[in-house]
N, C-alpha and C positions, 0 to 999 in steps of 0.2 A: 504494500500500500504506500503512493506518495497524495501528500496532500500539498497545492497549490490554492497560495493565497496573493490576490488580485489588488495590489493597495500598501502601503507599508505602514497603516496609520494605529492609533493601539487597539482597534479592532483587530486587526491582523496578527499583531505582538500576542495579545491575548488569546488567541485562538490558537497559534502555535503554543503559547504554554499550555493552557490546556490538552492539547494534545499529547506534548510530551510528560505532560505533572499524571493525568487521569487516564489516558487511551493508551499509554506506552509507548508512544512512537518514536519509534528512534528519532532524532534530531534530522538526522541526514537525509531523513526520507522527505522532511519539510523545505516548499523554494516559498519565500516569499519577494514577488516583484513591486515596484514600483517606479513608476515614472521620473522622481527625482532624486539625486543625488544624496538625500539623508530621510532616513526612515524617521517615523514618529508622526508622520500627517499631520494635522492640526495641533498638537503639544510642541510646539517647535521653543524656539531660545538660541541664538545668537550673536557673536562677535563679529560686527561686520571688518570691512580692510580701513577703515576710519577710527576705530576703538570704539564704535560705538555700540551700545545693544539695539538688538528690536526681537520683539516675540509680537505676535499677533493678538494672545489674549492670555487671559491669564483666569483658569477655573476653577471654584471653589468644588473643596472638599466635605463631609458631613462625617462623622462617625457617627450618628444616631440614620444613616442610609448609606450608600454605597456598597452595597452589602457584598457583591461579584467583586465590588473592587480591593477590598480588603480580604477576599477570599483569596484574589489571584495575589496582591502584593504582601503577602504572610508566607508567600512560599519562593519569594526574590530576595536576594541577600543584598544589604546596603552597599554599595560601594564606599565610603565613609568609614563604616564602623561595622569592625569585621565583625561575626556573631549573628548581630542584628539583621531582621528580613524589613525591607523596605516600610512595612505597615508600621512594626516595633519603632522605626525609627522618624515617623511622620508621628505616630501618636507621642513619642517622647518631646520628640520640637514643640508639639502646639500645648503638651503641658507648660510648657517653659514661656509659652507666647499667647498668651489670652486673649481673646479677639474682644472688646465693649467696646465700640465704638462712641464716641462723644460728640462727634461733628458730623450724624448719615446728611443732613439738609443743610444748603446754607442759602440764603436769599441774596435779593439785588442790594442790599444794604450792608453786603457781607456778614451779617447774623447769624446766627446758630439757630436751625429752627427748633422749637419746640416740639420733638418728634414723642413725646411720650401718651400722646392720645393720635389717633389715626383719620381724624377729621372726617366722620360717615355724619352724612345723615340718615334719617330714619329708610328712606327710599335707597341710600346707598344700599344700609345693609339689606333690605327685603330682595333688591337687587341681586348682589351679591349671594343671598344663600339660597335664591331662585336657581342660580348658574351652577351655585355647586351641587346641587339637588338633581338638574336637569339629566336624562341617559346620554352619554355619545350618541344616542341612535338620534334623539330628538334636535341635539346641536348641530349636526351634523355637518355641512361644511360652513356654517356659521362665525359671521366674527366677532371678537369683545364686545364691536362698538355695538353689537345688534341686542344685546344681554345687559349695558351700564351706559346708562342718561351721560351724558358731559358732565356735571358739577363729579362725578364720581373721579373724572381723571386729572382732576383740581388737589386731590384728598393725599393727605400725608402719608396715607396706605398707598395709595399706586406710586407716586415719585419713587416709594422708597424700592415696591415690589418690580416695579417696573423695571428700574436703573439694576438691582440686586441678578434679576435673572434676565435681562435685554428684551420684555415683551414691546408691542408696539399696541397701540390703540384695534389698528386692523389685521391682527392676529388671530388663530383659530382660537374661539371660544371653546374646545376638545381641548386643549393644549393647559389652557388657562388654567381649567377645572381640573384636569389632572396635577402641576402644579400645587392648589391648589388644599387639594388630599393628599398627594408625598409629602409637601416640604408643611401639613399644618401646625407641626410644632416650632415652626420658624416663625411663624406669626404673631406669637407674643412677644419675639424679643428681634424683630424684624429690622426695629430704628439702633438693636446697638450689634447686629449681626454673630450676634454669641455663638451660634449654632456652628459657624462657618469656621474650618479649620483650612492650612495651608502647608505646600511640600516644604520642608528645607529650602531649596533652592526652586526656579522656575519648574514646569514640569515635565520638560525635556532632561535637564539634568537629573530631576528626580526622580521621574519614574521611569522615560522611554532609556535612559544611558544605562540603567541597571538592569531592565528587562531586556534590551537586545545584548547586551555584556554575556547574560544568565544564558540567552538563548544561540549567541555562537556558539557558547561553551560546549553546548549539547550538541552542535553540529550542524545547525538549521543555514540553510543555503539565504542569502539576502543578494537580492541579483537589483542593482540598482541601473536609474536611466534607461527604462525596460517599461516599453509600456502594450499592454494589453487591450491588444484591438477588438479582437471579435472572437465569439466564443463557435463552435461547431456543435451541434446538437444531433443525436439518435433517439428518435422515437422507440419506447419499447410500450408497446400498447396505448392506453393514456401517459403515459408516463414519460419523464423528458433525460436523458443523461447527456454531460456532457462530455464528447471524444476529443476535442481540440482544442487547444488555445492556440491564439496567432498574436504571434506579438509583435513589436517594433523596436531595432536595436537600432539608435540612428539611422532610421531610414530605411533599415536592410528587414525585411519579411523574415520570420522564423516559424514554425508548427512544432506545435509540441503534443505527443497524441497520448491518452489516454487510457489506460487499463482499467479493467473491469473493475475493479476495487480500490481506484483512486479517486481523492477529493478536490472539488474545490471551491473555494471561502472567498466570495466578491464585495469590497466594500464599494457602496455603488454608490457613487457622488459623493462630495466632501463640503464642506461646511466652510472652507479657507479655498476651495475653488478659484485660479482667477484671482487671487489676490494680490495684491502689487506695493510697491515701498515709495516712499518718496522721501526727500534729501529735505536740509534745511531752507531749502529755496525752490524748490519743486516738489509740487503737488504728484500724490501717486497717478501713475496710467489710469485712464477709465480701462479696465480689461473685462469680456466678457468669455462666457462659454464655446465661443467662437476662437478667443485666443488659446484655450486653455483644453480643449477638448475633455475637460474634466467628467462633463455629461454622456460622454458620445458611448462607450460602452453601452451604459444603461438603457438610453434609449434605444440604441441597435438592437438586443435581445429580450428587452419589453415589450418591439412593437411586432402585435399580432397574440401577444401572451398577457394576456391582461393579472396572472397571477404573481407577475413577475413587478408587478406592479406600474405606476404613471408620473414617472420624473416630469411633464411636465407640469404637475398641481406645484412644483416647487423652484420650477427653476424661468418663469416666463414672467416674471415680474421685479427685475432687478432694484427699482426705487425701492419697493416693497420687504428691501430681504439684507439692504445695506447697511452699514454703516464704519466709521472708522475709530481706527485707535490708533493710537502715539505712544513710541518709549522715549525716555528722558533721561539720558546718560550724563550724570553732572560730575564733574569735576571737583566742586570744593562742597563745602558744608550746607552752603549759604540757606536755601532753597528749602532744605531736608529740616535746620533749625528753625528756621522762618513757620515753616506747612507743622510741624509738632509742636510749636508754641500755641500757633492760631489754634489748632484743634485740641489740644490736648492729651494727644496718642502719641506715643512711640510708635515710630514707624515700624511693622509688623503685626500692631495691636488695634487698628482704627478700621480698617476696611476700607468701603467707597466713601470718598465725600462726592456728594454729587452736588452740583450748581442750578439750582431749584428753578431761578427762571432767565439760564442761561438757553438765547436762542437754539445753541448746539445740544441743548442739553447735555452737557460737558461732566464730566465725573473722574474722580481721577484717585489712585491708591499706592500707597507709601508701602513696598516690600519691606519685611523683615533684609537687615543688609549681612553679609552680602545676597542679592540673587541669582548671582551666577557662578557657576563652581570655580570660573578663572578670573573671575572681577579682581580689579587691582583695589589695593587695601583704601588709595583716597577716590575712589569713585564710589557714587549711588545711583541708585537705578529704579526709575517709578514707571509708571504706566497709567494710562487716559484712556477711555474712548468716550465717542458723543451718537447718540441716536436721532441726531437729526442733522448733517452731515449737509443737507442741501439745502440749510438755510442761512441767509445772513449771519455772522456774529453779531453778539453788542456792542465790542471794541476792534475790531477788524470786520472792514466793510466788504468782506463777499463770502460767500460759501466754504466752511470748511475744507467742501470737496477738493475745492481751487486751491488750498492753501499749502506753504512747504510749512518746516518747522518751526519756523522763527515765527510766522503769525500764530501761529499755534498756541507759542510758550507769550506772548504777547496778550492774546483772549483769554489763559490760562490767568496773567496777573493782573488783567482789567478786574476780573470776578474776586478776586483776592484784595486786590488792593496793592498789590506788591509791587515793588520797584522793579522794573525791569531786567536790573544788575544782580540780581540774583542767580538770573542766567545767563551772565555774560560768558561762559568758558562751560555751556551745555550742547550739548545735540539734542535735539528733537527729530526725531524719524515716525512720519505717517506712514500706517498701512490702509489700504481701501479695500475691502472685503464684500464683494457684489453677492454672497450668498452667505452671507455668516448666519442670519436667521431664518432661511429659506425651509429651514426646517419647522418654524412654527407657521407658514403659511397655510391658511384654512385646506382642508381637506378631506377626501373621503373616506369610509373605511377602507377601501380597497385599497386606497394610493401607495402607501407602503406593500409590501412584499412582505409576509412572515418572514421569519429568519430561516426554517425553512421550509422553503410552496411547496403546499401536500400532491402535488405532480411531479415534485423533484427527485430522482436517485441519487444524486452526489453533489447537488450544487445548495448550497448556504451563501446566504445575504448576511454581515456582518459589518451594521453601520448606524450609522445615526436617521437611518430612511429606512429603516422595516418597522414593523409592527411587535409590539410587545405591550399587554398589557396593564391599565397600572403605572409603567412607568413612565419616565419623564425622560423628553431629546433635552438637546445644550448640552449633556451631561457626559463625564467620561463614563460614567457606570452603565449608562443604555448600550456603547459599545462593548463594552466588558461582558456585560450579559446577552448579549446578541449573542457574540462569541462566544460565551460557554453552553446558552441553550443552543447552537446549532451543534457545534463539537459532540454536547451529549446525547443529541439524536442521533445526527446522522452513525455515530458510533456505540448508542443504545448504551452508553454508560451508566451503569445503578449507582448511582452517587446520586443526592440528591442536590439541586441546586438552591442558593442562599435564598429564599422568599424576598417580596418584596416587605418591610415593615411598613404597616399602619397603624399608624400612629393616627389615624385621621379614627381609627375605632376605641381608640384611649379616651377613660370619659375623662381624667384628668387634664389631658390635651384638649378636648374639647370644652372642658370649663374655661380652661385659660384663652381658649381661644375667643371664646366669648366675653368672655370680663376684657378682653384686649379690645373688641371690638366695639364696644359700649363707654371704652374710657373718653 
């Protein structure tokens, strides 16, 4: 048996341990491809040729959920600290680093909002627990806006919920609700983000450099700049297996064919898609799925199979699904002391401050430092994004979109109040992300793909675009368990896998939820 995996992002990572932790597969018998030159898909984190960072995003952890995800990283050894398995050494960091936020809101008067009551009114909440009451079947491709009046996206609950997990107004209301019921014990304590824990370092270094470390070890083939064009399909009854893959090596055709009792694991579309960098004077490329052929698999052997599911419910409306973010590689103190006095966090400890009625709606968060495994000892390193990217700033007159670094870190000290020479000896690096949320775009049940289609003999979906119930996309744990529920199908493994927790059935979580919601 070899299994072939289509993607190298921690769907992938995770599906190969899997395989080798629980199905025994020898390492060697695993390739995993990918298009570009470093595995980890969306977890990414680097050094550019300037000294400066950029990572594209940066995603919070739970231990009260993730439950795949601390399944698989309990059985990864730290690179750090020998002994220790990756999870040991994430749950010891954020003992050490308490996340209470003091500053989630700040207004145009640069104030600290008063986040301790969530600003409903009575109609909000009727609203609201209409929506979380309501079936998927009744919501069905449904959006927020169709389920909560306007004054609702005024209210100190959405800024903060909103900014916390990137929804948008015209999001799937499926989406929301699920949300919703995962994270309800985040609800109460949503304006100082206590629930939220973070890696050691970005989560490239943290998780994908120990997990593919773990998984050369064991032998697993990583065939990079290799991309996977089209798949070849044998009908056996109703039933679909796949004999081929075709891939592309620079240009040069390749086939690679298939035995009866080989796998393969396709993460189909990506979420960082298409995404592009831009300089402290240049705005990122507008790049779309045209440049990036990131879609094209999927839609090649979707169309005509509708169990394979419908990439276009998620990827035909790029206003819809965008927004950017900026890293900030500073050179002296200034900045880091300035942003911890105004809030009162130690950077590590505070989370998002978001800028309440900043046009960009601008948000931005102070890493524990260092966060990068090579960072030099006087440099620091934050991170920004804004969800509304196409509209005027309040102190830089055009579009985000339009903008290099430097207007950036400029709109950044309008909203502060800060002297500009804070940043005199920083970098600012925007990334533009045309499908970062394409995955909350409303949608049907069918549009995802099971992890795996009850027609399939050998082929598993492993992505932030299949169907799983219960849980929640944006998350690295939807991929993690994509990857183990197909792993233990398609291989009928008796292990069972981690449940989702509900907390949303806790009556103690549900008091507090409620007493929160009434304050």
């Amino acid at each position: 048996m070899k299994a072939f995996f289509i993607g190298g992002g921690i769907g992938s990572l995770a599906g190969a341990a899997f395989l080798i932790r629980d199905a025994h597969l020898p390492g060697r018998e695993i390739v995993i491809y990918d298009a570009q030159p470093i595995f980890g898909g969306s977890l990414d984190g680097a050094r550019l040729p300037n000294g400066a960072y950029s990572l594209r995003g940066g995603r919070m952890l739970t231990t009260d959920h993730y439950e795949c995800t601390w399944d698989l990283l309990s059985s990864i050894p730290s690179l750090a600290r020998p002994g220790m398995s990756v999870r040991d050494e994430t749950v010891a960091f954020n003992e050490e680093n308490r996340a209470n936020s003091r500053a989630r809101l700040v207004d145009r008067n640069r104030f600290k909002v008063d986040v301790s009551h969530m600003g409903f009114s009575a109609r909000d909440r009727l609203e609201l627990l209409r929506l979380v009451e309501t079936s998927e079947e009744k919501l069905g491709t449904s959006r927020i806006t169709d389920w909560l009046s306007p004054p609702f996206f005024k209210s100190n609950f959405w800024y903060m919920w909103q900014t916390t997990f990137a929804f948008q107004p015209w999001h799937s209301a499926v989406e929301l609700k699920r949300y919703l019921h995962r994270f309800m014990n985040e609800f109460p304590r949503i304006e100082t983000l206590g629930g939220v824990k973070r890696t050691v370092y970005n989560q490239y270094d943290a998780i994908v450099r120990p997990l593919t470390d773990w998984l050369k070890r064991q032998g697993v083939q990583f065939v990079q700049d290799t991309s996977v064009t089209d798949m070849v399909f044998e009908k056996q009854g109703e039933r679909l297996r796949v004999r081929q893959l075709v891939l592309d090596r620079d240009g040069r055709t390749a086939n690679v064919r298939l035995e009866d009792d080989d796998l393969v694991f396709f993460q189909n579309a990506s979420m960082t898609d298409a995404s592009s960098l831009g300089s402290m004077t240049e705005p990122p490329v507008h790049l779309t799925k045209a440049d990036s052929q990131g879609w094209a698999l999927w839609e090649k052997i979707a169309a005509g199979r509708p169990e394979f599911g419908n990439p276009a419910a998620f990827n035909t409306s790029i206003p819809e699904s965008y927004w950017l973010s900026f890293t900030v590689t500073c050179r002296d103190t200034r900045f880091f002391d300035r942003m911890e006095a105004f809030s009162g966090n130690k950077a590590g400890t505070g989370g998002l401050v978001t800028f309440r009625d900043s046009n960009w709606l601008m948000s931005v968060v102070l890493y524990h430092q260092p966060h990068f495994a090579d960072q030099p000892p006087n440099v620091q390193v934050f991170w920004g994004y804004a969800l509304h990217p196409d509209r005027i700033g309040n102190f830089v007159a055009k579009p985000m979109s339009d903008c290099g670094g430097a207007d950036i870190l400029r709109e950044l000290c309008g909203h502060l109040n800060f002297d500009p020479a804070v940043f005199d000896d920083s970098i600012c690096i925007p990334c533009r992300m045309p499908y970062i949320t394409s995955m909350f775009m409303p949608r049907a049940a069918t549009d995802r793909p099971l992890p795996v289609p009850a027609n399939s003999v050998n082929l598993a979906f492993v992505s932030q675009f299949v169907e799983i119930p219960d849980d929640v996309v944006f998350t690295v744990e939807y991929s993690v368990r994509a990857a183990q529920m197909a792993v233990y199908q398609l291989l009928k493994i008796d292990r069972p896998i981690p449940p989702v927790t509900r907390h949303d059935k806790s009556l103690a979580v549900i008091f507090a939820t409620l007493e929160k919601a009434f304050a």
